[in-house]
C-alpha positions as CSV (number, residue, x, y, z in Angstrom):
1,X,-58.2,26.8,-156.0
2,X,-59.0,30.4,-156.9
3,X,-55.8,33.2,-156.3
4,X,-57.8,34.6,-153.2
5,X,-57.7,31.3,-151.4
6,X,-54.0,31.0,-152.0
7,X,-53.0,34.2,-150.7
8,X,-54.9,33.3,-147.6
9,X,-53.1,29.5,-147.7
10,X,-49.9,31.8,-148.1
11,X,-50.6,34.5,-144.8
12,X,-51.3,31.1,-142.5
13,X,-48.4,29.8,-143.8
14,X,-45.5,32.7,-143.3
15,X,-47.5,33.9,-139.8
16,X,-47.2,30.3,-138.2
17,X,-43.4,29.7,-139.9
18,X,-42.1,33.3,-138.5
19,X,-43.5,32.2,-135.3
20,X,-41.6,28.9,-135.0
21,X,-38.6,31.0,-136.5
22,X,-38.8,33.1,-133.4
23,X,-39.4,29.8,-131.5
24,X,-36.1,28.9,-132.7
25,X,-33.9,32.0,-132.6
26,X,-34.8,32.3,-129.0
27,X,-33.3,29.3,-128.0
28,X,-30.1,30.0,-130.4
29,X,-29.9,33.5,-128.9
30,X,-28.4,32.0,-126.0
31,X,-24.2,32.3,-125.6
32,X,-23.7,29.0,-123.7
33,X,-25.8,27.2,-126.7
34,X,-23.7,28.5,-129.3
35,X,-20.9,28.1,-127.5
36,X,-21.0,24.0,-126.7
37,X,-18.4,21.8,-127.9
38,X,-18.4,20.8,-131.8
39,X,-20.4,17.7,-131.0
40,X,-22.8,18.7,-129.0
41,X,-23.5,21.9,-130.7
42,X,-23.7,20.1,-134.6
43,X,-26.1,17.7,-132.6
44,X,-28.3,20.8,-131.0
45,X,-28.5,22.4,-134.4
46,X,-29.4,19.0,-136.7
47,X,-32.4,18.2,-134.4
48,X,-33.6,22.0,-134.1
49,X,-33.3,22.2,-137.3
50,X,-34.9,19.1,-138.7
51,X,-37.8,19.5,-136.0
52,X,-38.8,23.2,-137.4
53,X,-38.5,22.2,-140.9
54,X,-41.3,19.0,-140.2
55,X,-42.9,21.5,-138.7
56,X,-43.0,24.1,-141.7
57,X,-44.0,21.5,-144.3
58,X,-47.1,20.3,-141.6
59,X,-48.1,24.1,-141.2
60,X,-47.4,24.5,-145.4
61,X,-50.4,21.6,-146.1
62,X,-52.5,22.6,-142.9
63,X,-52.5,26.2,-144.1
64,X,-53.6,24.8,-147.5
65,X,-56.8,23.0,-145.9
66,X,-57.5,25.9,-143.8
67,X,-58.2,27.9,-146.0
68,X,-59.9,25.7,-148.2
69,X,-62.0,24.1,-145.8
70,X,-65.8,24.1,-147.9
71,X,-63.3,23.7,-150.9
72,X,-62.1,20.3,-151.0
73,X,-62.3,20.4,-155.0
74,X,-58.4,19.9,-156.8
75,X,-56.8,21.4,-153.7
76,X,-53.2,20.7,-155.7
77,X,-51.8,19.7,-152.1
78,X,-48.2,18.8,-152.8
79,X,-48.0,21.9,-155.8
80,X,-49.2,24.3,-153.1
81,X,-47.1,23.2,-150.2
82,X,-43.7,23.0,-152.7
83,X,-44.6,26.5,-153.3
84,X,-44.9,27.6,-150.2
85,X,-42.1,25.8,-149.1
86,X,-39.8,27.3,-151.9
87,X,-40.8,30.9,-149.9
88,X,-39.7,29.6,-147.0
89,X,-36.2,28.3,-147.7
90,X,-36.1,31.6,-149.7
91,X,-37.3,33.6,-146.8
92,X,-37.3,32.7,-143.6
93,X,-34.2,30.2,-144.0
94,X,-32.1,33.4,-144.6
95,X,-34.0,35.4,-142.2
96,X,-32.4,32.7,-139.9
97,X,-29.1,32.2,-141.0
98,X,-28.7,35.6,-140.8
99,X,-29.9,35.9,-137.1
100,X,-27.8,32.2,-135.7
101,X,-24.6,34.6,-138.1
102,X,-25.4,37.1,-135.2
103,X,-26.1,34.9,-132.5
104,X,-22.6,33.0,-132.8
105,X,-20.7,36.2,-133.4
106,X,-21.9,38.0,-130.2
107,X,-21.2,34.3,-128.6
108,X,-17.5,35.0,-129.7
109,X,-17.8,31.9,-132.5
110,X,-16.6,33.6,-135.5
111,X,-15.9,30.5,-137.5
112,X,-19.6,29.3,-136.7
113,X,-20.7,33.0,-137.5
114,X,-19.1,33.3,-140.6
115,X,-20.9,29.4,-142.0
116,X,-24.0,30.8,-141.1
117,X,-23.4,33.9,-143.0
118,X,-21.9,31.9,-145.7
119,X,-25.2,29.9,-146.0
120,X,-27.4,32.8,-145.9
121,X,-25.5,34.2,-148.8
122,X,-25.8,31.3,-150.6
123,X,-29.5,31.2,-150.2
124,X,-29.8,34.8,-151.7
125,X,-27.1,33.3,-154.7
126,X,-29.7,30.4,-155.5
127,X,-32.6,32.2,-155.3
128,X,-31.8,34.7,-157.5
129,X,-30.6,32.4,-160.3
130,X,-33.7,29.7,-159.8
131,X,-35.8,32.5,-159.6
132,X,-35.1,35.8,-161.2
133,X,-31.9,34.4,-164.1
134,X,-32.5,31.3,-165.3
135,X,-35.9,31.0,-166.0
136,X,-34.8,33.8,-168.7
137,X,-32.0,32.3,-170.2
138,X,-32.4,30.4,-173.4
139,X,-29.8,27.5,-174.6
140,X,-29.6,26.3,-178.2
141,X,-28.1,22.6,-177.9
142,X,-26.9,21.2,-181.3
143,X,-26.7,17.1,-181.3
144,X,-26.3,15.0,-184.3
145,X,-27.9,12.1,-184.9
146,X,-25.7,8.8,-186.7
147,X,-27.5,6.7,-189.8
148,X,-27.6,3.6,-188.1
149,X,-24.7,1.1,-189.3
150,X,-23.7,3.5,-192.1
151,X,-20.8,6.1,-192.6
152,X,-22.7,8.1,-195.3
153,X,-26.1,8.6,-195.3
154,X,-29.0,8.8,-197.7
155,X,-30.1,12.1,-196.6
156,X,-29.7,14.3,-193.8
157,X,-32.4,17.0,-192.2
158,X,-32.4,19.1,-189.4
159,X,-35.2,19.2,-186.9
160,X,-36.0,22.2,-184.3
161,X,-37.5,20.5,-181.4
162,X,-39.2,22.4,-179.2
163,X,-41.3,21.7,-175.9
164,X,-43.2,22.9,-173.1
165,X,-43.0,26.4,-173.5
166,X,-45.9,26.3,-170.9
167,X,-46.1,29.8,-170.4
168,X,-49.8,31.5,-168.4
169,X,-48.6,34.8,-170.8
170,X,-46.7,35.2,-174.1
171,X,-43.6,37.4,-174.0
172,X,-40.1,38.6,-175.0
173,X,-38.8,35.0,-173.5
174,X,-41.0,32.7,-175.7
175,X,-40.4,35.0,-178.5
176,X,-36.8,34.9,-178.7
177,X,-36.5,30.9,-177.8
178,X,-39.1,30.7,-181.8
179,X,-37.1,32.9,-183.4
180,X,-33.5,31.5,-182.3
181,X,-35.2,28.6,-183.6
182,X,-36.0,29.7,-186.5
183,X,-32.7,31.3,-187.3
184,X,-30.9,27.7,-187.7
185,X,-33.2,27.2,-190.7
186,X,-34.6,23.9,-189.9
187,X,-36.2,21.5,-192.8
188,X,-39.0,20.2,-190.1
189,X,-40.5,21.8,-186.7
190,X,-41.8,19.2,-184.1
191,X,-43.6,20.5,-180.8
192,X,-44.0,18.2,-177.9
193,X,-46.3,19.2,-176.1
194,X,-47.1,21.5,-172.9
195,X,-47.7,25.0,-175.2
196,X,-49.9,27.3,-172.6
197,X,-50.9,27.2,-169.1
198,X,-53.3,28.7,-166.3
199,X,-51.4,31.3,-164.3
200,X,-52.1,30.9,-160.2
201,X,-55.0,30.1,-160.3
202,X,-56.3,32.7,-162.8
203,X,-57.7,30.8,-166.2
204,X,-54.9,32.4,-168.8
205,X,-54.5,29.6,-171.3
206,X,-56.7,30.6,-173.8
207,X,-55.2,34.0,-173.8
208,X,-52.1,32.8,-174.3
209,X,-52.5,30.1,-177.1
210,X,-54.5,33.0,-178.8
211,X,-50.9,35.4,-178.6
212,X,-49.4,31.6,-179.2
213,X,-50.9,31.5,-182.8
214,X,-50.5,34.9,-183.5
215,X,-46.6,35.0,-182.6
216,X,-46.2,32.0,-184.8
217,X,-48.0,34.2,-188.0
218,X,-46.3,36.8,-186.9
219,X,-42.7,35.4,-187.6
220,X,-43.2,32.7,-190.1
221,X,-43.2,30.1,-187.5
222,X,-42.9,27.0,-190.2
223,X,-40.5,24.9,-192.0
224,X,-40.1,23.3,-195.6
225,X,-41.2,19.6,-194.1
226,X,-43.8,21.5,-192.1
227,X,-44.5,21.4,-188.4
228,X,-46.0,18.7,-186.1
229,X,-47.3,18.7,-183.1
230,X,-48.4,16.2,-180.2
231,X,-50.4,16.6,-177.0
232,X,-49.3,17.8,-173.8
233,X,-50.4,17.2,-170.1
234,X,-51.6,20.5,-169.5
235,X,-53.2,23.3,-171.1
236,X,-56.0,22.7,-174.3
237,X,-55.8,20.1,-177.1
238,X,-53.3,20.7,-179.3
239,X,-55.6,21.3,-182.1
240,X,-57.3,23.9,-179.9
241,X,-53.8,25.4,-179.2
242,X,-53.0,25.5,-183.2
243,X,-56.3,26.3,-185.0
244,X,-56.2,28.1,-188.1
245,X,-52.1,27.6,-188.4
246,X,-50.2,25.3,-190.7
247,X,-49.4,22.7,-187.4
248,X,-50.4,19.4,-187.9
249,X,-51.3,17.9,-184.6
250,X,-50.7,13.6,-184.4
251,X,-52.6,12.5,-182.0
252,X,-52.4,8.6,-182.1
253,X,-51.6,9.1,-186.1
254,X,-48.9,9.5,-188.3
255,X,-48.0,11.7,-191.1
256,X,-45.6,11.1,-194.4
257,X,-43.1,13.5,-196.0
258,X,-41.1,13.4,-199.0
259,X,-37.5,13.8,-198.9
260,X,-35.4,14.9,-202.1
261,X,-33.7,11.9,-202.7
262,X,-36.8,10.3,-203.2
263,X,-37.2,8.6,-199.2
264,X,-39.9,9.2,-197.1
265,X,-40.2,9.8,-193.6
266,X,-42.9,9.2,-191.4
267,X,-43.7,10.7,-188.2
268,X,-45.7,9.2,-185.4
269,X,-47.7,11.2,-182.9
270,X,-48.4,9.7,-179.4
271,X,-51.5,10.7,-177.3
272,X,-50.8,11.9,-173.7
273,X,-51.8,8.8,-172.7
274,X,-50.0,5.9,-175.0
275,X,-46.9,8.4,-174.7
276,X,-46.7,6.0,-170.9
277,X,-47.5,2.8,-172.8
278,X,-45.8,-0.3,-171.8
279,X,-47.3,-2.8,-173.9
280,X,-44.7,-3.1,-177.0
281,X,-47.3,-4.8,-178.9
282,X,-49.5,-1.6,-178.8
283,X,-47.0,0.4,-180.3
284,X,-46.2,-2.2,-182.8
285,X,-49.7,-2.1,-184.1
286,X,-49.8,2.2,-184.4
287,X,-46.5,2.1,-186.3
288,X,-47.7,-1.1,-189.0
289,X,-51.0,0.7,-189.3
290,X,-49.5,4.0,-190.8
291,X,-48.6,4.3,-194.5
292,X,-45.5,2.8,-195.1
293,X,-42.3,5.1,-194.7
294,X,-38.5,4.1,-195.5
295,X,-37.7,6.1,-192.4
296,X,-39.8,6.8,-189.1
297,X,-39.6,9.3,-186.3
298,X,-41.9,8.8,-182.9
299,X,-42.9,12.0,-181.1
300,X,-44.9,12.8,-177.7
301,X,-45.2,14.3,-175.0
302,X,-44.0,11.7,-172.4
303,X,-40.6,9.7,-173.3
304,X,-41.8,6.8,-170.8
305,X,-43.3,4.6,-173.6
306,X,-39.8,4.4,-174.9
307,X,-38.9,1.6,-172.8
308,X,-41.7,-0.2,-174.6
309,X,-40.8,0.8,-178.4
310,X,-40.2,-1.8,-181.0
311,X,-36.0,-1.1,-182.2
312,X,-36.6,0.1,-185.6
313,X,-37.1,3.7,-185.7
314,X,-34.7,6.3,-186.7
315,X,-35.5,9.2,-183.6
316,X,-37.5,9.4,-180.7
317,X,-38.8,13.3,-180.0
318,X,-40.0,13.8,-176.3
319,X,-39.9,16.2,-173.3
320,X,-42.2,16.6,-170.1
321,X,-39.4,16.2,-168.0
322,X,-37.8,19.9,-167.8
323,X,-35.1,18.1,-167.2
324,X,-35.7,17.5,-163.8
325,X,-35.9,21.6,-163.7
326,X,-34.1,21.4,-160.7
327,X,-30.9,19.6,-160.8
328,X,-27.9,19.7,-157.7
329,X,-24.2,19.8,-158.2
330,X,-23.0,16.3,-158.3
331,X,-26.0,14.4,-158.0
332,X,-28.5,15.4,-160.6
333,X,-32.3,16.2,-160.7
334,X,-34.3,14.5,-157.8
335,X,-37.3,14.6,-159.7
336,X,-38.1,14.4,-163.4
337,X,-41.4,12.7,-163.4
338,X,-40.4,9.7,-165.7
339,X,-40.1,6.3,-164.7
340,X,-37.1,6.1,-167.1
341,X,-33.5,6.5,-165.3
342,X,-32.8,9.8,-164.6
343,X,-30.1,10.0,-167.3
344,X,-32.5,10.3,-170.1
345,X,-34.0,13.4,-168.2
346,X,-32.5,15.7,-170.7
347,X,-30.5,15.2,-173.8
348,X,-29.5,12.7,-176.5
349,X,-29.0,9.0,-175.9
350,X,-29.1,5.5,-177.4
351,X,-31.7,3.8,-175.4
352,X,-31.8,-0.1,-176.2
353,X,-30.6,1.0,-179.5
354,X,-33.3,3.7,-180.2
355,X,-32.1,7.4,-180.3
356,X,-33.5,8.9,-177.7
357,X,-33.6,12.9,-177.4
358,X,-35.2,14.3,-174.5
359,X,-35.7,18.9,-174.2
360,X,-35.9,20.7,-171.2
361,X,-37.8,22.8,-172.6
362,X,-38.3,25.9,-173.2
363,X,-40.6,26.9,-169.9
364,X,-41.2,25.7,-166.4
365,X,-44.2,24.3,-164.2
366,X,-46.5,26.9,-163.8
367,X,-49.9,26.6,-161.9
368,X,-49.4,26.4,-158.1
369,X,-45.7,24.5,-158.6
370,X,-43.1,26.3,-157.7
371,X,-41.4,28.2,-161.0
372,X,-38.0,27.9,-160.4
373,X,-34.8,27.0,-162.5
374,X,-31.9,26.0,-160.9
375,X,-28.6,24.7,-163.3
376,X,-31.3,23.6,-166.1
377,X,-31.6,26.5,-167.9
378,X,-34.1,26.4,-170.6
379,X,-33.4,25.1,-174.5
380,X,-34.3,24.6,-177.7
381,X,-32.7,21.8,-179.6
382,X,-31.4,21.6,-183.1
383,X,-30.4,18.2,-184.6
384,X,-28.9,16.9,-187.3
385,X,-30.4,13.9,-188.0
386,X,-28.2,11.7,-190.7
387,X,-30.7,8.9,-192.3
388,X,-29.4,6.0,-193.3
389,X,-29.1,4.8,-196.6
390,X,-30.0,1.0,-196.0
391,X,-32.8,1.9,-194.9
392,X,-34.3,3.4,-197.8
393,X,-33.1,0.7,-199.9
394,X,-35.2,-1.9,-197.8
395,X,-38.1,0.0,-198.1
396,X,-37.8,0.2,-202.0
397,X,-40.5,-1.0,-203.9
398,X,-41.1,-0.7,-208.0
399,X,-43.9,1.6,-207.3
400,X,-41.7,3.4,-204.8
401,X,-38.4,3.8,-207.4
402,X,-41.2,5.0,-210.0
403,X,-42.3,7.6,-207.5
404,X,-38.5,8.6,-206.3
405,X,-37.5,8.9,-210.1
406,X,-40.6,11.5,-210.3
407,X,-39.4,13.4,-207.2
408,X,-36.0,13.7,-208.1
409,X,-36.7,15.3,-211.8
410,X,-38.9,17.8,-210.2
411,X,-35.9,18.4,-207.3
412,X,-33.4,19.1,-209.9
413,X,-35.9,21.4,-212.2
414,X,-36.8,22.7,-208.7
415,X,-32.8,23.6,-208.3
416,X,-32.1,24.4,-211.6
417,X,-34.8,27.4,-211.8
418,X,-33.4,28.3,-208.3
419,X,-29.4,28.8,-209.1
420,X,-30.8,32.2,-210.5
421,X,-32.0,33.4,-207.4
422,X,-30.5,31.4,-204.8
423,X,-29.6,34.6,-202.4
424,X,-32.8,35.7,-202.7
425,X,-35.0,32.2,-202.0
426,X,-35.9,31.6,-198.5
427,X,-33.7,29.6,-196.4
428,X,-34.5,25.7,-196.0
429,X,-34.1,22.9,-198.4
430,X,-36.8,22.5,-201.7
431,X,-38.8,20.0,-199.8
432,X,-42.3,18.8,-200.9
433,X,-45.3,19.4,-198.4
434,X,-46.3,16.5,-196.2
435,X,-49.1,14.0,-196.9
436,X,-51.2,12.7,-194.0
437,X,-52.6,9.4,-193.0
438,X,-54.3,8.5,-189.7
């Protein structure tokens, strides 16, 4: 759907909606209608009410097909109409509350008057947080994350995980949520997906992965354990998104790192797809296939397949969600497009024994979707992930103690040339670059 045919979608849209709107406050304009007895008057207003706003969302799809008639390609039905709904509870709802405010208060129903006022206001309130504040803000949430069945761990690193920046333009926002980022000097970077996006209807993307990758250089966007990265749902492939950078893309694969006590962790990357597996076995097989690890971290895009994981890994990384993106006072986000409860929407949480963490993210749906924010502001998260020390010890082998013997001599030269100049070294621990396996 190009950007023309939207606008025309929109004008059909807010023409037909203003007239029902009028439809409406004529029959509200009356003094004996405003002026009925509680029950009757609540009962008037629900079904007016309910019968114009089946009657928007009708006119919001219609108006879509309209004016896409010899256009029936990706028409992005439900996207569009949200949208165009969004404009009208941000429009002409408070073109209306204000009007029935005015209607009751000629009709000598101050109380009434005064509601209808009060919702209008409140209208104006949420519309300027979900669309003009929160969309801006940036949260860093810190969580730590417990060795499993141990009170002190082998080895301890922190992880900046950061997801769906989703952005159609790179800016002042995106910026700022890489360098707070940055400025909790973590030992490993892992990116889940959703980088870049088409604007409405205008093909952006690749404009903004270019600024993506040149942002990243620009800052030192990297870590001592390096950065990984998995595939999103929208936008290019993550190696497309990344070319030329020091971002390792797992796609289906898994990488190795060396920690300084000797340990290794490995890190798992799920396609877009297998990120909504359900068959355990499946995910078995990608883990047992990768080179052996003594501790193992699972990232993607999706955290569906989650409910399918063998128990056994140290972390799950995911995000997709937003976080519902949209969440109401006392009950939650109604949507976060995972078939997992909607407490695992956001945060960390032991699912089935598997530590689950979850970001909302750093940007919001973009596209024809309507890009709002509303009490989920966005985040980057910073976590403290304590390994445990049993299960490096299983993993030993006498090859492995051979190597760990190796790596910690060349730690502790590594520390004692670096005493001199400790002020000076970059931050981060003295970490040894990653080896890679498929």
């Amino acid at each position: 759907m190009t950007p023309e045919r939207y606008r025309l979608a929109m004008i059909l849209f807010h023409a037909t909606t203003l007239a029902i709107a009028g439809v409406f406050m004529t029959r509200w304009m009356n003094r004996a209608r405003c002026g009925r007895s509680a029950g009757r008057w609540l009962k008037a207003l629900t079904i007016d009410l309910g019968v114009a706003s089946v009657a928007t969302y009708g006119i919001a799809l219609l108006a879509t097909l309209a004016a896409n008639v010899d256009y029936g390609r990706r028409l992005y039905l439900g996207e569009i109409s949200g949208r165009l709904m969004g404009q009208a509870l941000f429009g002409e709802a408070i073109l209306l509350g204000i009007g029935l405010a005015l209607a009751h208060r000629r009709a000598v129903q101050p109380l009434r008057a005064a509601a209808f006022g009060l919702c209008a206001a409140g209208l104006v309130a949420v519309y300027l947080d979900a669309y003009r504040v929160e969309p801006r803000m940036l949260r860093v949430r810190n969580h730590v994350v417990g060795a499993r069945g141990e009170d002190s761990p082998s080895q301890a690193i922190r992880i900046l995980h950061v997801t769906d920046i989703q952005t159609p333009a790179i800016g002042a926002h995106e910026e700022r949520a890489l360098r707070a980022g940055l400025a909790y000097r973590p030992d490993l970077i892992v990116l889940t997906g959703d980088y870049v996006q088409d604007a409405l209807g205008r093909p952006t993307e690749e404009d903004a992965a270019r600024d993506l990758r040149a942002l990243m250089a620009r800052i030192g966007f990297d870590a001592p354990l390096g950065v990984f990265a998995t595939e999103g749902d929208v936008g290019p492939p993550c190696r497309e998104v990344f070319a030329a950078t020091s971002v390792r893309c797992l796609v289906d694969a898994s990488a190795v790192v060396d920690l300084p006590d000797g340990s290794t962790l490995g890190i798992t990357g799920l396609s877009n797809s297998r990120g909504r597996e359900r068959d355990p076995a499946w995910l078995g097989w990608l883990l047992s296939k990768g080179p052996g690890a003594d501790h193992r971290i699972v990232i993607s895009h999706s955290p569906d397949f989650v409910d399918a994981m063998p128990v056994g890994v140290d972390l799950v990384l995911a995000g997709h969600t937003h976080g519902g993106q949209v969440v109401l006072p006392f009950l939650g986000p109604p949507v976060t497009a995972s078939r997992l409860p909607r407490l695992f929407a956001g945060g960390l949480h032991d699912f089935r024994g598997i530590p689950l963490h979850v970001s909302r993210g750093v940007g919001m749906e973009r596209g024809f979707a309507p890009p709002v924010r509303f009490l989920c502001p966005p985040e980057i998260c910073v976590l403290d992930v304590r390994l445990s020390r049993t299960a490096a010890d299983q993993g030993s082998s006498r090859e492995d103690s051979t190597r760990r013997r190796n790596v910690r001599s060349s730690l502790r030269m590594n520390r004692s040339v670096s005493a001199i100049g400790k002020f000076a070294a970059p931050a981060g621990s003295a970490f040894s670059r990653a080896r890679y396996a498929s």
